[in-house]
Kinemage of the C-alpha trace (Angstrom):
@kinemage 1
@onewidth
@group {chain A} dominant
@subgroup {mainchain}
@vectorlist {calphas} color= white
{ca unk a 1} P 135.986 -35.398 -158.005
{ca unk a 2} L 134.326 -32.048 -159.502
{ca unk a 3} L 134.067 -31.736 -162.924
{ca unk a 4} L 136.609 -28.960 -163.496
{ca unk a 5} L 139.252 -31.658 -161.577
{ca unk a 6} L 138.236 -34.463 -164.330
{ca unk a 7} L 138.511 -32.208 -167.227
{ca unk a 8} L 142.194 -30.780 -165.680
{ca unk a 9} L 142.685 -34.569 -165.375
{ca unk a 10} L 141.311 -35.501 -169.114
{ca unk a 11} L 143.188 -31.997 -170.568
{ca unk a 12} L 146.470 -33.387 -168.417
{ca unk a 13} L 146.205 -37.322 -169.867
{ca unk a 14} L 145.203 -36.154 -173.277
{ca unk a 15} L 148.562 -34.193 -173.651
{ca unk a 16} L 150.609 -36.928 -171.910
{ca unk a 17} L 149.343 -39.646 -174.463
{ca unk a 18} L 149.652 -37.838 -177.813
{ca unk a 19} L 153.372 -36.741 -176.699
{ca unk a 20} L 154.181 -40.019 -175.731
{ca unk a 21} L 152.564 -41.750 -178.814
{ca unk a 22} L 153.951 -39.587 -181.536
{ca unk a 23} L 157.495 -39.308 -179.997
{ca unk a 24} L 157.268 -43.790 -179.993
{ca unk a 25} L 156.387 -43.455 -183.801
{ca unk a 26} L 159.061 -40.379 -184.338
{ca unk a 27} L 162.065 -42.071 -182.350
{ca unk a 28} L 161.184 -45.634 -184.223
{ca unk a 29} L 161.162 -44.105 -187.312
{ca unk a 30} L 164.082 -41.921 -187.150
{ca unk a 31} L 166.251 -44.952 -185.671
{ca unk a 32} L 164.403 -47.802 -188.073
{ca unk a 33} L 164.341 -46.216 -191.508
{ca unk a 34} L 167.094 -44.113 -193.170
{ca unk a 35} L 166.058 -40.951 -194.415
{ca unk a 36} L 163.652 -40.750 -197.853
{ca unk a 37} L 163.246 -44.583 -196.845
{ca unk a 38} L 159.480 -45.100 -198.155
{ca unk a 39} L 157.813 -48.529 -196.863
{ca unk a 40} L 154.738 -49.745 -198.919
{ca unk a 41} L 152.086 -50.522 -196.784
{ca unk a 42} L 149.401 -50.311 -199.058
{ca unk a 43} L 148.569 -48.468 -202.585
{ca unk a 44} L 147.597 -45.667 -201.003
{ca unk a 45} L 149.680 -45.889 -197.643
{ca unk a 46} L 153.642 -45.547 -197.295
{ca unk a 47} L 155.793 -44.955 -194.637
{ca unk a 48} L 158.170 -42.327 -195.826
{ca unk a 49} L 160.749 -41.006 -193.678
{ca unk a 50} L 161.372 -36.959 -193.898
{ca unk a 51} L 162.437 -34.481 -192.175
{ca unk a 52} L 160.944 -31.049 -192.052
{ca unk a 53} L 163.388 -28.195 -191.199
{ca unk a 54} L 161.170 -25.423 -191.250
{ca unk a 55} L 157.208 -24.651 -191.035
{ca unk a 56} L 153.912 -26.818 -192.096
{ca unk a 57} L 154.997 -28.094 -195.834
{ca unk a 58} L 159.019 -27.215 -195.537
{ca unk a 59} L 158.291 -23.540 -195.577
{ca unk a 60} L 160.604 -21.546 -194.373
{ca unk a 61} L 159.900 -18.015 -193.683
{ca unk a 62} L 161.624 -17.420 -190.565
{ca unk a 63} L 164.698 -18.399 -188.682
{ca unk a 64} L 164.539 -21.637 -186.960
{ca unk a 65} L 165.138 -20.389 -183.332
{ca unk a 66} L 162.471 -17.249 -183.733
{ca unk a 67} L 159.903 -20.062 -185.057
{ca unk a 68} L 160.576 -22.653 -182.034
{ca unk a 69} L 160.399 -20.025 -179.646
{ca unk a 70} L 157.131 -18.692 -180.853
{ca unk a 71} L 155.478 -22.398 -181.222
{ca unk a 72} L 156.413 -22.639 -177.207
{ca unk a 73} L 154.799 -19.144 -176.577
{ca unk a 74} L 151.998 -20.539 -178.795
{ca unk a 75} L 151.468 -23.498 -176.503
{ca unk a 76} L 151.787 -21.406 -173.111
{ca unk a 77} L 149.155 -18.929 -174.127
{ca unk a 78} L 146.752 -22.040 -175.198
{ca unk a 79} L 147.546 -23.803 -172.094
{ca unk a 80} L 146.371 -20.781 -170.076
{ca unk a 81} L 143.851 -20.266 -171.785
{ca unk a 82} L 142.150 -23.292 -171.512
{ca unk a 83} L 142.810 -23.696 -167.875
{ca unk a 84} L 141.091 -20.131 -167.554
{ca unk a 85} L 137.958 -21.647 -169.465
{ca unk a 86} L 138.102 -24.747 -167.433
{ca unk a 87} L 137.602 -22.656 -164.096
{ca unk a 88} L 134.916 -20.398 -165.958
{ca unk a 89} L 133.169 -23.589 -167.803
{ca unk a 90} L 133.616 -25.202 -170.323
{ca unk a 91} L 132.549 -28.215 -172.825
{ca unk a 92} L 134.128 -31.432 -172.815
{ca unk a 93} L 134.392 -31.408 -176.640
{ca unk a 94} L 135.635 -27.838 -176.916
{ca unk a 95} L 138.379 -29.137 -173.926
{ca unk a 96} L 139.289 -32.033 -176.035
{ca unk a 97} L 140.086 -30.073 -179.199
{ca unk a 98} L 142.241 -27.555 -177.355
{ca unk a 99} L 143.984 -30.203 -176.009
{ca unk a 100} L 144.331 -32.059 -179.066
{ca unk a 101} L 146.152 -28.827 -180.359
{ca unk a 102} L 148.094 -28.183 -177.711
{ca unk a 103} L 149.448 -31.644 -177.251
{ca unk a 104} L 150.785 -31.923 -181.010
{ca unk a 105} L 151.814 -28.614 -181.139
{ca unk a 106} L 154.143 -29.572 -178.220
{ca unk a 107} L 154.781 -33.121 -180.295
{ca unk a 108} L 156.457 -31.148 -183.137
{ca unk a 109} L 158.063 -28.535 -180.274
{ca unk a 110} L 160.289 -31.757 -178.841
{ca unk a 111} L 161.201 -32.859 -181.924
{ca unk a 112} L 162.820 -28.644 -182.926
{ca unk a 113} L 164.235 -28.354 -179.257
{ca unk a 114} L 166.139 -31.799 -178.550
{ca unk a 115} L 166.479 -33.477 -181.712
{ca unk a 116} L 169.136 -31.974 -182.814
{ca unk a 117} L 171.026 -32.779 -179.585
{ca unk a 118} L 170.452 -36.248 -179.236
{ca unk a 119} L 170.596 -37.563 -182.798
{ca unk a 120} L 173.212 -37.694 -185.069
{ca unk a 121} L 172.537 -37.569 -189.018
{ca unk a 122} L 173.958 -40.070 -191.494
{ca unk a 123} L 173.738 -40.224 -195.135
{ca unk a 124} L 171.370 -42.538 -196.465
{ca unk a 125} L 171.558 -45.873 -196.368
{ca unk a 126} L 173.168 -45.710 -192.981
{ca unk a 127} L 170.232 -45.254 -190.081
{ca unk a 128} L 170.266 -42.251 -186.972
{ca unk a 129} L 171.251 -43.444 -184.015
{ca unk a 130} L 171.283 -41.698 -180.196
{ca unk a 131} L 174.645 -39.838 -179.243
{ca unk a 132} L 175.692 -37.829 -176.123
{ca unk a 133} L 173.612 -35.106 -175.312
{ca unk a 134} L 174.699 -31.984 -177.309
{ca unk a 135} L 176.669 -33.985 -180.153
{ca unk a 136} L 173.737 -34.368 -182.428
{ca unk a 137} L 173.919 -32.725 -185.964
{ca unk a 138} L 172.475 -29.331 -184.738
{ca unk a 139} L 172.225 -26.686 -181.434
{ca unk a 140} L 169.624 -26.783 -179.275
{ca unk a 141} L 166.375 -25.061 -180.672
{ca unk a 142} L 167.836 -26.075 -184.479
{ca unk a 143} L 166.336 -29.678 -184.434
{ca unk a 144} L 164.040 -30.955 -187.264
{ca unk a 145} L 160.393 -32.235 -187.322
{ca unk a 146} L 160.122 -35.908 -188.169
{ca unk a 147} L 157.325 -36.887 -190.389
{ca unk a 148} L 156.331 -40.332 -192.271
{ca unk a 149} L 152.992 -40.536 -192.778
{ca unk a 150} L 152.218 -40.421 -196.439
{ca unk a 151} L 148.960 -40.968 -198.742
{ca unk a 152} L 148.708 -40.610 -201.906
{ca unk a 153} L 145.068 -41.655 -202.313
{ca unk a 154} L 144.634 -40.510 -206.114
{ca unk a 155} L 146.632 -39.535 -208.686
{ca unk a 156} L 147.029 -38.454 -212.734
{ca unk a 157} L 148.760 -36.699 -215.347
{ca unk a 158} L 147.168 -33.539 -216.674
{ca unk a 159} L 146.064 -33.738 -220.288
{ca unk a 160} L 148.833 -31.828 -222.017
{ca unk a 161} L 146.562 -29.693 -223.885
{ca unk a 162} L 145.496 -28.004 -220.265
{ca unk a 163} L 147.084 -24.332 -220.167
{ca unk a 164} L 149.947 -24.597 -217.015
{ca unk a 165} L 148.870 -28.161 -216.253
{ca unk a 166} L 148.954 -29.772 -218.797
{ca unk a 167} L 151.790 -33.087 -218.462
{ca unk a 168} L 152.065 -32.286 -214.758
{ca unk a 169} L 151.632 -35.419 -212.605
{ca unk a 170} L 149.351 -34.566 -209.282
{ca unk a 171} L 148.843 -36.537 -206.332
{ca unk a 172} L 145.753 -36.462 -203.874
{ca unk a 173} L 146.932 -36.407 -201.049
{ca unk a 174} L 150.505 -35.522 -201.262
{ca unk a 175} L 151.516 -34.095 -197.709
{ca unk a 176} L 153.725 -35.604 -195.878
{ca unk a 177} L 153.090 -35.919 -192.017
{ca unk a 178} L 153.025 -37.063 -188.172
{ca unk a 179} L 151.205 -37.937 -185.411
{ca unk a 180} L 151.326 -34.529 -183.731
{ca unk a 181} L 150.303 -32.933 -186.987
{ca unk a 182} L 146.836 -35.216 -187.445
{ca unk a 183} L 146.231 -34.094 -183.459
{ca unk a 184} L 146.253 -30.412 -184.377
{ca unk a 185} L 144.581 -30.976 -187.608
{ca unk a 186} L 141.736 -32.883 -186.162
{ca unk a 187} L 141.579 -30.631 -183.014
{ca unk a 188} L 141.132 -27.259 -185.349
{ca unk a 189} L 138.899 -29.290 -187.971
{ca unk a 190} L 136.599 -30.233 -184.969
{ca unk a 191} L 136.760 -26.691 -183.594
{ca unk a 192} L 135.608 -25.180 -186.825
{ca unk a 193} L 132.760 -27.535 -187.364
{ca unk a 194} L 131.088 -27.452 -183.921
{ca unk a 195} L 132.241 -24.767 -181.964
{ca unk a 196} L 132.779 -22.039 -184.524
{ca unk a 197} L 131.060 -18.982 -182.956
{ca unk a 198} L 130.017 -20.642 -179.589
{ca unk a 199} L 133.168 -21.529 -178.246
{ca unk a 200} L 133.038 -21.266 -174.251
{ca unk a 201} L 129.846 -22.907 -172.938
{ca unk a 202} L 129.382 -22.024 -169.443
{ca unk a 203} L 129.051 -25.153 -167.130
{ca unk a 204} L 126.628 -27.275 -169.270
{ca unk a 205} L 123.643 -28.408 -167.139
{ca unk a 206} L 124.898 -30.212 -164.788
């Protein structure tokens, strides 16, 4: 097999595996905890069940079918674009970044395009469960990103003589995530530590 057919196949298995691995975690979650259900793993390590309706964070800036569509034209363009720098040459760490991307970007795009069709949304205590297809608690493209993975590694109160601060409680690390999301983050973290600048490298010695 040539190299450009193991790093299609490597790009290809890559995206299959983080899809298939968050959506386990997402679809246990959702149909295990009930929502703002927090499970104490360790000090620093919960399991807390959310839901994220709009951007990274809960921001919401833009309607919720203008943002889905553009995260699937945001994938597309990616995809292309690293198939066009597999056929021109490319390195197999620069491949697996844009793949890690790609594949959690799609993660979080299943959860905004079919979730809302195929789950239905109970108040807490009561758990989600599956329902016919189009009976969930939203329309198709109106679905909401699951996310449970939550560490709060440090945290304080402010000294209440600090100007703004001062009494606040803060948390290190306070974000609230998935799977999907810790693929893109580590994709663009690797990108911008050891490609930044050089990012196509034709055909590496072979």
């Amino acid at each position: 097999m040539s190299r450009q057919n193991w790093q299609r196949l490597t790009a290809v298995v890559l995206f299959l595996g983080i899809i298939v691995i968050d959506q386990a975690i997402k679809v246990a979650v959702k149909t295990g905890m009930y929502l703002h259900q927090a499970i104490h793993v360790t000090d620093w390590f919960y399991l807390l069940f959310t839901e994220n309706n709009g951007m990274a964070f809960g921001w919401e800036f833009f309607d919720k079918w203008l943002l889905t569509t553009a995260r699937i034209i945001f994938v597309l363009l990616i995809a292309y674009y690293l198939l066009r720098t597999i056929r021109r040459g490319i390195s197999w760490g620069y491949l697996i970044c844009l793949s890690l991307i790609i594949a959690g970007a799609a993660g979080n795009i299943v959860d905004c395009v079919f979730y809302g069709q195929i789950f239905n949304n109970p108040p807490a205590p009561m758990i989600a469960e599956f329902v016919p297809y189009g009976t969930g608690y939203g329309t198709l493209f109106h679905g909401r990103v699951v996310d449970m993975f939550y560490f709060p590694l440090v945290e304080w109160d402010w000294p209440s003589w600090l100007p703004w601060l001062g009494g606040e409680h803060f948390i290190f690390f306070s974000p609230i995530f998935n799977f999907a999301d810790a693929a893109i983050s580590c994709g663009i973290v690797a990108l911008l530590l050891f490609y930044r600048g050089n990012l196509i490298i034709e055909d590496e010695k072979k």
